[in-house]
Each structure stands twice: as structure tokens, then as C-alpha cells.
C-alpha positions as CSV (number, residue, x, y, z in Angstrom):
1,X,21.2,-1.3,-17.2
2,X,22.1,-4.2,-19.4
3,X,20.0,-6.6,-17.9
4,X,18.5,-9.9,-19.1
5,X,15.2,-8.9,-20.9
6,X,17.2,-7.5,-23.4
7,X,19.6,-10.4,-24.3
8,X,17.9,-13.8,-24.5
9,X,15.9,-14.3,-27.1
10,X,17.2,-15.8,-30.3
11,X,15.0,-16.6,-33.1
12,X,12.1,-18.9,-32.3
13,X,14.4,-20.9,-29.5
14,X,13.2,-20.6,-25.8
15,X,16.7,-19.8,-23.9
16,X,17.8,-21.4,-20.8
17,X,19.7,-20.4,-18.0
18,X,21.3,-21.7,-14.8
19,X,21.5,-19.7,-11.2
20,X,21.8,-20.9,-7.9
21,X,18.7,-18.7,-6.5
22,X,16.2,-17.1,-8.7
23,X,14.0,-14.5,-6.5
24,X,10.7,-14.1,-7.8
25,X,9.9,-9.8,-6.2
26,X,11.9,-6.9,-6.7
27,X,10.2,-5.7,-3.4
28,X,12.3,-5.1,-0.1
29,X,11.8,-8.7,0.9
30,X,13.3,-9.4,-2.8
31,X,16.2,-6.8,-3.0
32,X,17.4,-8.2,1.1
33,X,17.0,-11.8,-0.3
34,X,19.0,-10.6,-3.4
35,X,21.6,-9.0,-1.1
36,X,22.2,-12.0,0.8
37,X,22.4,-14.5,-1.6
38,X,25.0,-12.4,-3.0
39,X,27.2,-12.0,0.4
40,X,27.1,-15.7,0.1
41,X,29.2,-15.9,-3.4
42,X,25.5,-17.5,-5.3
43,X,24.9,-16.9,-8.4
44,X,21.4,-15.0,-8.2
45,X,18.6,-14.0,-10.6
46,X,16.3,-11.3,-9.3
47,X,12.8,-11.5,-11.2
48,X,10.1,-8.0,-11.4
49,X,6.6,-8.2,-13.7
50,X,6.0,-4.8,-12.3
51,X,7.5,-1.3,-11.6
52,X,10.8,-1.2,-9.9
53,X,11.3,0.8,-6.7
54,X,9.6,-1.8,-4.1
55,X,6.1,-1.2,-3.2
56,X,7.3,0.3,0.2
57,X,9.0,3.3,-1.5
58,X,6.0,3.6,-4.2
59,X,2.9,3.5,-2.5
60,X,3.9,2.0,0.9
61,X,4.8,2.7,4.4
62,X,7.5,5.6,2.8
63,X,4.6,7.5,1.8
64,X,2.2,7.0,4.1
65,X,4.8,8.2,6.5
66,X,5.3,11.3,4.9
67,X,1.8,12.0,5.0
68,X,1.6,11.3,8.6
69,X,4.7,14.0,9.1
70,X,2.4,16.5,7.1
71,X,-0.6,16.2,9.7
72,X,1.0,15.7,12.9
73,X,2.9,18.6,11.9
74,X,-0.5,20.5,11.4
75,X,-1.6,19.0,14.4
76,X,0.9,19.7,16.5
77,X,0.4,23.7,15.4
78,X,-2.9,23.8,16.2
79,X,-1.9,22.4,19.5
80,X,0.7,25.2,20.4
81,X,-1.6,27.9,21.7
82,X,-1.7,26.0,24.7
83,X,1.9,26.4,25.4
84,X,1.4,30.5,24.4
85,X,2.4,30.7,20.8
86,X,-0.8,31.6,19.2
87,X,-1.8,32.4,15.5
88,X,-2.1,28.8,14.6
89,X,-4.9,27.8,16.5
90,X,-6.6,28.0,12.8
91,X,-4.0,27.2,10.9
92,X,-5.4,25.3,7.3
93,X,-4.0,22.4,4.9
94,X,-3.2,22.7,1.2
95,X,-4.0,19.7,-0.4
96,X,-2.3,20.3,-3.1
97,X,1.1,21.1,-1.2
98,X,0.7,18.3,1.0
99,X,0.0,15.3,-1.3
100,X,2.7,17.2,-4.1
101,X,5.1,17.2,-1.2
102,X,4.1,13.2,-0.7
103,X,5.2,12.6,-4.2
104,X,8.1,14.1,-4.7
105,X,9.8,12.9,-1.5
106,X,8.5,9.6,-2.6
107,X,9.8,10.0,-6.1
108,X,13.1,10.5,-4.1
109,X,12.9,7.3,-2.5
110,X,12.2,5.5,-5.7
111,X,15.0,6.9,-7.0
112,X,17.7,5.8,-4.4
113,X,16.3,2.2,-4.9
114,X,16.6,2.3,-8.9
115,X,20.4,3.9,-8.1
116,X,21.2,1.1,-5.9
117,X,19.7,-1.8,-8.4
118,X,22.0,0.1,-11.1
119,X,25.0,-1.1,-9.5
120,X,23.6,-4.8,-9.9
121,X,25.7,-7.0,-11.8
122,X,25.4,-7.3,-15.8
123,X,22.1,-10.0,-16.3
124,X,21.0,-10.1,-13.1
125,X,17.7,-8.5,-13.0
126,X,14.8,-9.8,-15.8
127,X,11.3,-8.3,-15.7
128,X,9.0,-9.9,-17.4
129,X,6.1,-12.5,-15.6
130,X,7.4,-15.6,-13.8
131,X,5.4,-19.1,-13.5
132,X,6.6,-22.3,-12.2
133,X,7.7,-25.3,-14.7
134,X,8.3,-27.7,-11.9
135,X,9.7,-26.7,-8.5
136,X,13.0,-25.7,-9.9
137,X,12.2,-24.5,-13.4
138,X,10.8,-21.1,-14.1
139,X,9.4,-19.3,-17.6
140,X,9.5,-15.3,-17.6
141,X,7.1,-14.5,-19.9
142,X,7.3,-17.6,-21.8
143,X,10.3,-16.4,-23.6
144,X,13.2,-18.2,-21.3
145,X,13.9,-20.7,-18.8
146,X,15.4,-20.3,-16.0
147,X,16.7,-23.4,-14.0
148,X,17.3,-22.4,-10.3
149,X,18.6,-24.7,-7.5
150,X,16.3,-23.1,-4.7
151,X,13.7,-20.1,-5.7
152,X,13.2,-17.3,-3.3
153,X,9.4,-16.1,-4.0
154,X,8.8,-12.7,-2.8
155,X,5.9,-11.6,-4.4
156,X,4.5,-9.5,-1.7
157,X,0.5,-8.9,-1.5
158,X,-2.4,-6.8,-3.4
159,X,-5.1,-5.0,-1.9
160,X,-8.2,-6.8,-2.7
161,X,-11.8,-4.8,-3.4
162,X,-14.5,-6.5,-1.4
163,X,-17.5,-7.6,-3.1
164,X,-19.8,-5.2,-1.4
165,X,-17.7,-2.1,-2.3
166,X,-17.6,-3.4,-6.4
167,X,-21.1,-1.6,-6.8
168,X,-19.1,2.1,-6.0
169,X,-17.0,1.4,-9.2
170,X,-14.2,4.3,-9.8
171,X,-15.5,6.0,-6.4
172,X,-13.3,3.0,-4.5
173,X,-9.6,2.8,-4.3
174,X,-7.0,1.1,-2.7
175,X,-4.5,2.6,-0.3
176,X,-1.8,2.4,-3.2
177,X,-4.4,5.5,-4.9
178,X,-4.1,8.0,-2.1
179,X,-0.9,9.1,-2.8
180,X,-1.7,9.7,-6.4
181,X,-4.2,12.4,-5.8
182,X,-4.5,15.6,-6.5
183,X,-5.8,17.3,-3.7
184,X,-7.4,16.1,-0.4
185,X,-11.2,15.0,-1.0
186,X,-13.9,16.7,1.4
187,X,-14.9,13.4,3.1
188,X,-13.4,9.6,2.8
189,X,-15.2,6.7,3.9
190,X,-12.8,3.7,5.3
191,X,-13.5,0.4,5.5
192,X,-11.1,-1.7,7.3
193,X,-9.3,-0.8,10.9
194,X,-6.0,-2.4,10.2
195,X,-2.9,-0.6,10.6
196,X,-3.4,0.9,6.8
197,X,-6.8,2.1,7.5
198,X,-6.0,3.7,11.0
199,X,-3.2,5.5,9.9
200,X,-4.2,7.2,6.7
201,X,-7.7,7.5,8.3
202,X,-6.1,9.4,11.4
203,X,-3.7,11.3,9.2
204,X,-6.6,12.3,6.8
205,X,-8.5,13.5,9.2
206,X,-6.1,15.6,10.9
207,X,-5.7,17.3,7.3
208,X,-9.5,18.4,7.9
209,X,-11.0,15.2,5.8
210,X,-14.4,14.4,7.1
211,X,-13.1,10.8,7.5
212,X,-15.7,7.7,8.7
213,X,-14.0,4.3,9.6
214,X,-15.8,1.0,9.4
215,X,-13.6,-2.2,11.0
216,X,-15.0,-5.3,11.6
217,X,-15.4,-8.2,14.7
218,X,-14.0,-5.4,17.1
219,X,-10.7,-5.8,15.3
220,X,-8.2,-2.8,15.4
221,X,-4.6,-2.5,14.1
222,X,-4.2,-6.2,14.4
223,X,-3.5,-5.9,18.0
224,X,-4.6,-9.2,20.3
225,X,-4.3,-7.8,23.4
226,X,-7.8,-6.6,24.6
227,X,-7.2,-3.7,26.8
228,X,-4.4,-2.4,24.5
229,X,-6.8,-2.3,21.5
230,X,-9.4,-0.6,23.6
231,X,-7.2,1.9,24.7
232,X,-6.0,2.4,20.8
233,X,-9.5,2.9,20.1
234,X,-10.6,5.4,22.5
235,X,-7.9,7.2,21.9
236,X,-8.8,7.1,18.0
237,X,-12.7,7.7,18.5
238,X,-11.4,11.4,20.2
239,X,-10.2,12.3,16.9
240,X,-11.9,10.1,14.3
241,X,-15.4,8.8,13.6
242,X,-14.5,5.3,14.0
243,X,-16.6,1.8,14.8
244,X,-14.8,-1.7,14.9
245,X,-17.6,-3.3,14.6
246,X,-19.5,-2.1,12.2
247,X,-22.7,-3.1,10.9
248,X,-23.2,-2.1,7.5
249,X,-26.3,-2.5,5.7
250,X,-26.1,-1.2,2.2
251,X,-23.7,0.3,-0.2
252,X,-24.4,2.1,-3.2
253,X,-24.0,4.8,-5.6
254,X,-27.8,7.4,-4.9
255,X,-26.4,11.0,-6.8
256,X,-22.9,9.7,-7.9
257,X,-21.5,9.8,-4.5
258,X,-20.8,6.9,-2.2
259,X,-23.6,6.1,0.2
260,X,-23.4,3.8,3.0
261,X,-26.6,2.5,5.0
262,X,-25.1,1.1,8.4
263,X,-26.3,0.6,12.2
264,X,-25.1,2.6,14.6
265,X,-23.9,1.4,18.0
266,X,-27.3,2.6,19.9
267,X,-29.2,0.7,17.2
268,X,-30.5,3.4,15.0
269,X,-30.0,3.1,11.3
270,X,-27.9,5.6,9.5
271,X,-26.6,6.9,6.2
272,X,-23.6,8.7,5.2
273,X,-22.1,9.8,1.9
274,X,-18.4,10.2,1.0
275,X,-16.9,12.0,-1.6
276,X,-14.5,9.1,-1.7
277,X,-14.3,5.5,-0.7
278,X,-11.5,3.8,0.5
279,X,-10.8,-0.2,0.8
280,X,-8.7,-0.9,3.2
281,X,-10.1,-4.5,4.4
282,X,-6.4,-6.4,4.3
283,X,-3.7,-7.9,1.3
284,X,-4.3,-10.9,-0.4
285,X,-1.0,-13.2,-1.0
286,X,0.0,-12.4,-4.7
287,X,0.5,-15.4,-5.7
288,X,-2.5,-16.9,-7.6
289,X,-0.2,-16.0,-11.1
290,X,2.5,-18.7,-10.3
């Protein structure tokens, strides 16, 4: 693409450069930032540690949308004998359709993203690691300077692995691992009743996961009005096994799987195992590396 990381270094001399705005995320909040600053005639410097594409198209809300589509779609099926088309009353998944179809209409999506950055101008795209000199002066990956007259940071967020859940080791994932299975587990536990949780949790188990979600403080979605999150819940609980407020006891691996020790809402104690264990307890600001 002829970008920076290619052309800078010379010797054992740390190279500097001048731009008007460096952006710090190749994310979408990066690539709109970079979009404007270029409708306004700046010179701009667009800075990525990771993989290009924007977390949205990778492992984000394009994805997670596409694996909605897949259950509703199954859903909505099963639902038609009531309108007089029957014969797919028992109509099944294949996991291995589903989540292959995920990926290569995500893969699709990257791919427009990287087309669009190819058009970028000559050296205006590094990746490599950026950290702050002083408020104006950045080092990516301590081989260059970059001197900046206002810095766009656009880092985005990580999923974060509760403490509690560390014990499950490779048994726990983040949401960004869904879409990089194989096939659709038996059973998924959820903790977390955010937005992310809900709607892979819902969607999972309308692809016939045994799904169990564990939220916290009565929180749902993120939503503050009361009798709008109840009704989100109730509607929710017809579908999937699902507690906002969940009391959980113990977590640990007994047999390699996923067990969870919890108290139900009538007060007895319970146990369940998963095949599968998902954090979804909320993003962290990534910016700890700056």
C-alpha cells in the first residue's frame, strides 16, 4: 500500500515527522475521524498496532448481526405452521453452515474496509504501537516520531475476563471468539446481560444452544428505564434462561467442563455445567498502553 512502516527507518536515527492530526485506531471511530480531517484539507496520520478492518467488521456488531439473521430466520420457520405452511415446525441448525456463513460474509466486510483504506494517500497509514512523548509527540514502536498539532485517540475498548471466570482457563472466551468457531457448542454459559450478552445469548439459543445468562444488580441491555427493562426481560426469560441478578456462588472446572454454583431466585442452590463459557461482563477503555 506504500504506507509508512515501510519507509522511515534509516540506520540507527529515530525519524521524525510533522502532521496536523495523528489518529491513534484504525477502528470506525478512527477511519470517520480520518475521513474528516481529510474533508478539511489537514494533513492526517492514521495509526493501527492491530489488524486492519475495524473491530466492528471483525468480530463486532457486523457479525453478530449476521448471526442474528441466521436464527431469526430459523425462528421465524419454526413459527410458520401457525400461518399454515407446515414442515418446518422441526426444522434444525447446521452449525457448521451457520457460523461458516458468519465468516465469510464477515470476511466480505473486512474486505470492503481494506479496499477503501487502499485508496488512502501514499504514507498515511503506520502500524506499529503508539505511546505518548508529551501531549503532542508520539513514538510508534519506538522507531519514529511523530509531531502532531492535535491527536485524535480512538483506541476503542477490550473485553476484559473477570477474576472469578480466570479459574475456567481456555473454557472462557470473549465475544470476539464466537465467531471463530467451528460449530455451535451444546450449551453456553453467559455472564453479563449487556446488549452483547443478550443478543448472542438470544441468538444462540434460538440455534438450539442450551444457553444460561447471568447479569448483575438487575441490569439489562443498559437500559435505565425500569418498566422498559422489565418488559425486555420478560420477554427474554420466554425464550432464554436468564437472571439479572444473579447470585453466583462458585466457579470452577469438576470433569473439564464449566461448572457454576449459583442461587436461584426462590433461594435454592443450584449447579449447572456448560460446555462453554462466555464473558460478556462489559469493555474496558484500551488505553492503559499509551
Amino acid at each position: 500500500m506504500g504506507w509508512l512502516s515501510d519507509a522511515v527507518f534509516h540506520g540507527d536515527v529515530m525519524q521524525s515527522r510533522e502532521v496536523d492530526v495523528a489518529i491513534i485506531g484504525a477502528g470506525s471511530a478512527g477511519l470517520a475521524a480520518f475521513h474528516a480531517a481529510r474533508a478539511a484539507g489537514k494533513r492526517v496520520l492514521l495509526i493501527e498496532s492491530g489488524d486492519l478492518g475495524t473491530l466492528c467488521a471483525r468480530s463486532g456488531c457486523m457479525p453478530s448481526k449476521l448471526l442474528i439473521a441466521a436464527a431469526n430466520g430459523l425462528h421465524d420457520a419454526r413459527a410458520l405452521g401457525a400461518l399454515g405452511v407446515t414442515g418446518l415446525e422441526h426444522a434444525k441448525p447446521d452449525g457448521r453452515a451457520v457460523l461458516a456463513y458468519v465468516r465469510a460474509e464477515r470476511d466480505r466486510f473486512v474486505a470492503s474496509v481494506l479496499a477503501d483504506m487502499r485508496s488512502f494517500p501514499e504514507d498515511s497509514v503506520v502500524q506499529g504501537h503508539a505511546r505518548f512523548l508529551s501531549n503532542t509527540v508520539l513514538t510508534v514502536d519506538d522507531r519514529f516520531e511523530i509531531r502532531a498539532r492535535s491527536v485524535v485517540i480512538a483506541t476503542g475498548a477490550r473485553g476484559v475476563i473477570p477474576d472469578n471466570l480466570k479459574v475456567l482457563g481456555e473454557h472462557v472466551v470473549l465475544s470476539d471468539a464466537v465467531f471463530e468457531w467451528d460449530t455451535l457448542p451444546e450449551s453456553v454459559g453467559i455472564f453479563g446481560a449487556g446488549p452483547i450478552a443478550l443478543e448472542l445469548g438470544l441468538a444462540l439459543a434460538r440455534l438450539d444452544v442450551r444457553v444460561q445468562i447471568f447479569g448483575r444488580d438487575g441490569a439489562a441491555a443498559g437500559l435505565t428505564d425500569p418498566q422498559v427493562r422489565a418488559a425486555l426481560v420478560h420477554a427474554l426469560q420466554r425464550e432464554v434462561d436468564l437472571d439479572v441478578d444473579a447470585k453466583i456462588l462458585e466457579t470452577k472446572l469438576e470433569d473439564g467442563m464449566p461448572t457454576v454454583r449459583y442461587r436461584a431466585p426462590d433461594g435454592s442452590v443450584m449447579t449447572s455445567q456448560f460446555a462453554t463459557v462466555l464473558a460478556a461482563t462489559g469493555r474496558h477503555p484500551a488505553l492503559d498502553t499509551l
